[in-house]
C-alpha positions in Angstrom: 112.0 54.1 35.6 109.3 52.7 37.9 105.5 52.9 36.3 103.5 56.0 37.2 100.4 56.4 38.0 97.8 58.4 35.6 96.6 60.6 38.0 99.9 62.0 38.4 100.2 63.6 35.0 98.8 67.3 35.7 97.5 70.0 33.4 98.0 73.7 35.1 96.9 77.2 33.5 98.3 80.0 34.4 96.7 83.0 35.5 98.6 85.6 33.3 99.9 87.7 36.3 103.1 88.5 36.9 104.8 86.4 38.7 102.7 83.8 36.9 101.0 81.5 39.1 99.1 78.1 37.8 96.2 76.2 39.1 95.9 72.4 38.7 93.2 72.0 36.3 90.9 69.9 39.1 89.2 66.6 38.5 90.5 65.2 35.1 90.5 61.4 35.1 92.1 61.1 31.8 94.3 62.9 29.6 96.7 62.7 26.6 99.7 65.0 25.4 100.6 64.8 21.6 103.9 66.2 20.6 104.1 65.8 16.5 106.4 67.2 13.8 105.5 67.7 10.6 108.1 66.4 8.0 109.4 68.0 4.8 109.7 65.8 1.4 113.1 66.7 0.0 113.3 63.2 -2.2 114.2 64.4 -5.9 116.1 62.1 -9.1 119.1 62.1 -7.4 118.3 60.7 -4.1 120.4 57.4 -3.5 118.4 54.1 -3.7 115.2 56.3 -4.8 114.8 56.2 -1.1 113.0 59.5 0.6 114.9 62.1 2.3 113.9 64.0 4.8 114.9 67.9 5.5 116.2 67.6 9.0 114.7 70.7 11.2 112.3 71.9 8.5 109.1 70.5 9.9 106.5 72.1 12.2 105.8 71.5 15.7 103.1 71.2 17.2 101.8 70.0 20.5 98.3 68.9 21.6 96.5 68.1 25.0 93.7 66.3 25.7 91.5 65.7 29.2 88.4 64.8 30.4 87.0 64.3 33.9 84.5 66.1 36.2 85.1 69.7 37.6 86.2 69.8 40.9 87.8 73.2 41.5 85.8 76.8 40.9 89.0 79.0 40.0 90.4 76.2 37.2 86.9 76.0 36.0 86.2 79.8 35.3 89.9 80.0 33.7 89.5 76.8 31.6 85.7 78.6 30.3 87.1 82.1 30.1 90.2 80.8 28.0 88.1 79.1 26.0 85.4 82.0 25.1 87.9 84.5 25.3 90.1 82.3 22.6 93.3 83.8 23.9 96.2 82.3 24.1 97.2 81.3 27.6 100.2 79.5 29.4 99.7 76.3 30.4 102.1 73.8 32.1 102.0 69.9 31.2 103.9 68.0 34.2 104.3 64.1 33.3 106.2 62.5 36.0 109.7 61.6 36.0 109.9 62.8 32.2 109.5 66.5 31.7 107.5 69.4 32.3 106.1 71.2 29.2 105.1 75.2 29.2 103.7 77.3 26.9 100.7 79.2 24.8 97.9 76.7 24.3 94.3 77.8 22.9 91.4 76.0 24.1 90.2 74.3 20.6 87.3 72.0 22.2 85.5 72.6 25.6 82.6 70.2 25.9 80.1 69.2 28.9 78.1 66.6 29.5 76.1 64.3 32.4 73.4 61.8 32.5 70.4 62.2 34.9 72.0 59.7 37.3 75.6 60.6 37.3 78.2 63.5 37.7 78.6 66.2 34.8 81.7 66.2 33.1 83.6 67.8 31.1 86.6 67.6 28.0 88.8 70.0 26.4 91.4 69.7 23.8 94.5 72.3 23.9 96.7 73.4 20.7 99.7 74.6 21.2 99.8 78.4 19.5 103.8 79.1 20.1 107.3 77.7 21.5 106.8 75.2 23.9 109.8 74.7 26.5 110.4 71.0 27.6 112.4 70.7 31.1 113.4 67.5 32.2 112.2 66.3 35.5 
């Protein structure tokens, strides 16, 4: 696999309608997703070698997203700010290149804004995942 480029990594919302249609979240220059799994401790007397054991499929999931950049775009801006006052659950779709595509419920946890006098104002958010997120392969 050849290296890709940052900027391709997108972060969509959906719009809740049905058909559900997304909007790019505009103007993010950087952004991270965190997939994690939480383990389970099943290690007792009788584990071999007093080594730790695991308990396969007990752990939970989680995902988490985070961006920042300057907003570009009125429509991804008013769904990002509703999301996040509204603290509802919405669909969002994660597309990294030549990997997968993620979907699912994400809540907007973290929504700041900022600018100096003499530059652009920007913004950062920071999504957790509230239910079953679907990976499809690219």
């Amino acid at each position: 696999m050849a290296a890709q480029a940052g900027k391709d990594m997108l972060l969509k919302i959906g719009d809740e309608g049905s058909p559900q249609a997304f909007v790019t979240v505009a103007g993010l220059r950087a952004r991270t997703i965190s997939l994690n799994a939480r383990t389970i401790d099943a290690t007792d007397g009788d584990s071999a070698g007093r080594w730790r054991e695991l308990l396969a499929g007990a752990g939970v999931r989680s995902a988490a997203v985070s961006g920042a950049g300057v907003f570009r775009d009125a429509a991804s801006d008013a769904l990002v700010r509703d999301s996040f006052f509204s603290q509802t659950a919405r669909t969002w779709r994660l597309v990294i290149p030549d990997f997968a595509q993620l979907e699912g419920p994400f809540l907007v946890s973290a929504l700041e804004y900022a600018g100096q006098h003499d530059g652009e104002a920007a913004f950062a958010l920071t999504l957790a995942s509230a239910g079953a997120v679907s990976v499809t392969a690219i």
